[in-house]
C-alpha positions in Angstrom: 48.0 -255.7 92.4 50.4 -254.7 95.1 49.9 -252.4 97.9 51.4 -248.7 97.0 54.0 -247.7 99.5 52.7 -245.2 101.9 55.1 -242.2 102.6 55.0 -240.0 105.9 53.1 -236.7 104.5 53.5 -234.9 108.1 56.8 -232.7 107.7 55.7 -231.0 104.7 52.6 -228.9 105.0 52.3 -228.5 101.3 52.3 -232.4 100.9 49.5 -232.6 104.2 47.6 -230.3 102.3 47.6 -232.1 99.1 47.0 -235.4 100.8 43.3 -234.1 102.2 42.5 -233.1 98.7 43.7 -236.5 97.7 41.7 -238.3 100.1 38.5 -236.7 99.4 38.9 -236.8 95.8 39.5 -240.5 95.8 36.7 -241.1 98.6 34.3 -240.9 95.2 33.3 -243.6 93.9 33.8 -244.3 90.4 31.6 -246.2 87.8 32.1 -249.5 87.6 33.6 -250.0 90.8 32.8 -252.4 93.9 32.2 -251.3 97.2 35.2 -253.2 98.7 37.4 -251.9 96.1 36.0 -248.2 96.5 37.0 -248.4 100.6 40.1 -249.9 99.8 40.8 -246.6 97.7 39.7 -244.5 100.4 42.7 -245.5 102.4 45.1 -243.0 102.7 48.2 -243.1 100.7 47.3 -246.1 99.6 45.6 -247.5 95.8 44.0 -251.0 96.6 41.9 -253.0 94.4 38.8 -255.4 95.8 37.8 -258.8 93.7 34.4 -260.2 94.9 33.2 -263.5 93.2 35.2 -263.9 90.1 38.0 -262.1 88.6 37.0 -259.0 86.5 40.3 -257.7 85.4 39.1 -255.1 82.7 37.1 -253.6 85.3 39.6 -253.7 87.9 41.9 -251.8 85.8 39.5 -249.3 84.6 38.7 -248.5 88.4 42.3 -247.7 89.1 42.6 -245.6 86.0 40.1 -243.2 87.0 41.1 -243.4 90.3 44.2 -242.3 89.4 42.5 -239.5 86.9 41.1 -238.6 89.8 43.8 -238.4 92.6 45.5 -236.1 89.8 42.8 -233.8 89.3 42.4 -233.5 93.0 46.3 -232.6 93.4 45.9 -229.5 90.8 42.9 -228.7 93.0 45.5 -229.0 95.8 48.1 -227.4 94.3 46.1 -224.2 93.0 44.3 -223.9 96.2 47.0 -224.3 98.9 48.9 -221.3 97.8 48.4 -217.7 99.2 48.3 -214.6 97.2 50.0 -211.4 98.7 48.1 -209.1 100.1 47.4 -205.9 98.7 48.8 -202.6 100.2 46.2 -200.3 101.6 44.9 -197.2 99.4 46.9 -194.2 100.3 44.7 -191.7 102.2 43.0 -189.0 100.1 43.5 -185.0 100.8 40.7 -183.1 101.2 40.0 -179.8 102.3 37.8 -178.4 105.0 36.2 -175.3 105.6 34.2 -173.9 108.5 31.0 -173.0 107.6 29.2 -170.1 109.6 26.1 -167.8 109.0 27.1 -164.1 107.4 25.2 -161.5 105.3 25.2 -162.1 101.7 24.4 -158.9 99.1 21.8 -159.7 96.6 23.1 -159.5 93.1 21.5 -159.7 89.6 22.3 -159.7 86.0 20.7 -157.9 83.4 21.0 -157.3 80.1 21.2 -152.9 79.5 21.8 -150.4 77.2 24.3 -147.4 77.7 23.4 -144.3 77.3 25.4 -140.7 77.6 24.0 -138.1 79.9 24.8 -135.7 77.1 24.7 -136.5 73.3 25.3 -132.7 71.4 24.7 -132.8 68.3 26.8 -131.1 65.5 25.1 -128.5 62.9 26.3 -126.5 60.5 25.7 -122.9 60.8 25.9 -122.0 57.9 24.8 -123.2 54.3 27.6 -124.3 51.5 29.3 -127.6 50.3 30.6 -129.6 52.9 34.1 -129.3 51.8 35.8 -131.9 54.5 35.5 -134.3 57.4 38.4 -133.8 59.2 37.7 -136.4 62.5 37.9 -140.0 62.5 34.0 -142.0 63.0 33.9 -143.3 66.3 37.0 -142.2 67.7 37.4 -139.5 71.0 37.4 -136.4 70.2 38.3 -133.2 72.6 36.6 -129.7 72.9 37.3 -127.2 69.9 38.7 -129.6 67.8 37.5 -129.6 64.0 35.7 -131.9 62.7 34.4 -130.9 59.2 35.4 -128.3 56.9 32.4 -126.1 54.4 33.6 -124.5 51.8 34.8 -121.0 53.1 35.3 -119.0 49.8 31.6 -117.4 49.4 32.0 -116.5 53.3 35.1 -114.8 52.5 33.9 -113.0 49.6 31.5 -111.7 51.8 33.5 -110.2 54.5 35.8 -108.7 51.6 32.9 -106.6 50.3 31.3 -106.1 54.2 35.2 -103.9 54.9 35.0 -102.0 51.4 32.1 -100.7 52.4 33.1 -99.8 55.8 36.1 -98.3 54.2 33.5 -96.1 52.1 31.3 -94.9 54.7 34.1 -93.9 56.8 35.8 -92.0 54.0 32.2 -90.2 53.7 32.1 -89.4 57.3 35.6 -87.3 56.6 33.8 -85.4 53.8 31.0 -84.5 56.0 33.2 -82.9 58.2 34.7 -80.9 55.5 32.2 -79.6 54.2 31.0 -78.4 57.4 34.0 -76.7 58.2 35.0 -74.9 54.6 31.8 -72.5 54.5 32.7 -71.6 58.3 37.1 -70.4 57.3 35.5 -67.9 54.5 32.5 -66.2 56.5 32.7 -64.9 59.6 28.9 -64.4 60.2 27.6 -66.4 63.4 24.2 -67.2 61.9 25.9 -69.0 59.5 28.3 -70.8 61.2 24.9 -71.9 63.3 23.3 -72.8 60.2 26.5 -74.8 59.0 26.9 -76.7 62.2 23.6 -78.0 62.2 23.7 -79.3 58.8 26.7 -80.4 59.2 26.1 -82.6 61.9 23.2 -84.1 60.2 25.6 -85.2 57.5 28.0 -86.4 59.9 25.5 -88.4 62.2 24.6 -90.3 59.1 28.1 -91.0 58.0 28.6 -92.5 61.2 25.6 -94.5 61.3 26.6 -95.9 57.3 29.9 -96.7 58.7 28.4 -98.6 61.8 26.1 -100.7 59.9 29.4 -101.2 57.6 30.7 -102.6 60.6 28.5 -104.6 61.7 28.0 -106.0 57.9 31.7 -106.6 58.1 31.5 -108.8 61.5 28.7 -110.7 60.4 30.3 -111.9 57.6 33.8 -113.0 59.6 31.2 -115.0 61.6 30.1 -116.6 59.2 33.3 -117.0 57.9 34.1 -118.9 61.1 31.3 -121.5 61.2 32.6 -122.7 57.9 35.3 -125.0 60.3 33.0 -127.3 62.8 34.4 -127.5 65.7 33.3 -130.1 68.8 32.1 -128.1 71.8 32.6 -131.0 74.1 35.2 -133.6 75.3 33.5 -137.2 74.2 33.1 -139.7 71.3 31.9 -138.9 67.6 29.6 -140.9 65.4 28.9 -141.7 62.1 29.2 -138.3 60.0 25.3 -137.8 58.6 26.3 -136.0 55.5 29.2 -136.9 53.0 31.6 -134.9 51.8 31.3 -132.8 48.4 27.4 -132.7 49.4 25.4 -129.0 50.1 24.8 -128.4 53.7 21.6 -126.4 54.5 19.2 -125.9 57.2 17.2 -129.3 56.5 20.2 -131.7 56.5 22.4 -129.2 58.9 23.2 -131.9 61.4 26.6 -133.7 60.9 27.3 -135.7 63.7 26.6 -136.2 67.4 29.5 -136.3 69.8 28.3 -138.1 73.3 30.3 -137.6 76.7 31.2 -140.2 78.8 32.2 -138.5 81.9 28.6 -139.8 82.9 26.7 -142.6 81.2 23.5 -143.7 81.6 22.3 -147.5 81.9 19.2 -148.7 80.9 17.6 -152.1 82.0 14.2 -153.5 82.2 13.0 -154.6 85.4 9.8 -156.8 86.6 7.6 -156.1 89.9 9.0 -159.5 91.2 12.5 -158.7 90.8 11.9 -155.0 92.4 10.2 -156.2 95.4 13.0 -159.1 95.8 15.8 -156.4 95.5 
């Protein structure tokens, strides 16, 4: 076999680069081969085959085979290893953010689960005894000073102030005859001692007139009282509850409570609180 023809490797770096590979890859020996045939290989550029003693064709040809398997391999190796990967651009810089940290005074603060409570819960009563006729408010809702919230059935309470002014009207109208009859006896005689006598029981009669026709009175005023707590009225600005007693159903002095109106211009809270957490506070 003929010497290869060498070529000058030295103005392309690419080619210098593949011939080292080349050179060290065929620098191994292969199976099979002699050790005059294996430096011969080793030359560079160059594929050389040794005979020692008698020809051995087959195996000379063999040799250069994988030699040249070899040489191949080694230029991939060459090949893939000789170029340069670009470089990767540098991470951007992260944004943080700073703060100064410096010693201060920090209030204590705690959560607990309370209950609110109104300074003032006033309940609503009835008054007076009778069917609930109405309930005129809204449950739950705000509800302002002298505004009506139920409604009892005002028709015995009026009945009662009709009859309280016909007797007033009576005793008055008794009151006049007194006088008359103190005053008649008096026009026809003209003796003193009678007129004496007369005056005296005349103002007797009179006194107790008067006194029939204040009681009437009073009768009379007691019954437009009464009259009056037949509408329910909130004495306070705040929010109503549930209403205690339906409507249609008798009011009386065991079941007189309606409702309860609570104001909130003050509230209280209420909260549970350990001996740990009151000496840490």
């Amino acid at each position: 076999m003929q010497g290869l023809k060498t070529r000058s490797w030295a103005a392309d770096p690419s080619r210098a680069c593949l011939r080292k590979a080349a050179v060290g890859v065929v620098g191994i020996p292969c199976r099979g081969a002699t050790p005059a045939g294996v430096a011969a290989a080793a030359l560079p550029g160059a594929l050389a085959s040794a005979r020692t003693g008698q020809d051995a064709p087959p195996t000379r040809h063999l040799t250069v085979c994988r030699v040249a398997i070899l040489v191949a391999l080694g230029f991939t190796v060459a090949l893939s290893g000789c170029g340069k990967r670009p470089a990767k651009p540098p991470p951007a810089p992260l944004e943080v953010t700073t703060i100064t940290v410096a010693a201060s005074d920090v209030p204590v603060s705690a959560e607990y689960v309370a209950q609110t409570q109104s300074s003032q819960a006033v309940n609503i009563q009835a008054r007076v005894s009778g069917f609930l006729d109405k309930r005129v408010y809204k449950e739950g809702s705000l509800v302002k000073a002298s505004q009506v919230l139920f409604r009892i059935d005002p028709k015995p309470f009026q009945a009662r102030v009709d009859a309280a002014a016909a007797a007033m009207q009576r005793n008055q109208a008794s009151l006049q005859v007194a006088n008359l009859k103190r005053t008649r006896p008096l026009a026809q005689l003209n003796a003193l001692s009678q007129k004496d006598l007369d005056n005296a029981e005349g103002q007797y009669e009179q006194a107790a007139a008067a006194a029939a026709v204040a009681q009437s009175k009073a009768q009379l005023d007691s019954a437009k009282l009464d009259l009056s707590y037949t509408v329910i009225r909130s004495p306070v600005n705040g929010i109503s509850s549930y209403a205690a007693v339906a409507e249609g159903s008798y009011v009386s002095p065991q079941n007189s409570q309606l409702t309860t109106v609570s104001v909130l211009s003050s509230m209280w809270v209420n909260f549970s609180l350990s001996e740990n957490e009151y000496q840490r506070i």
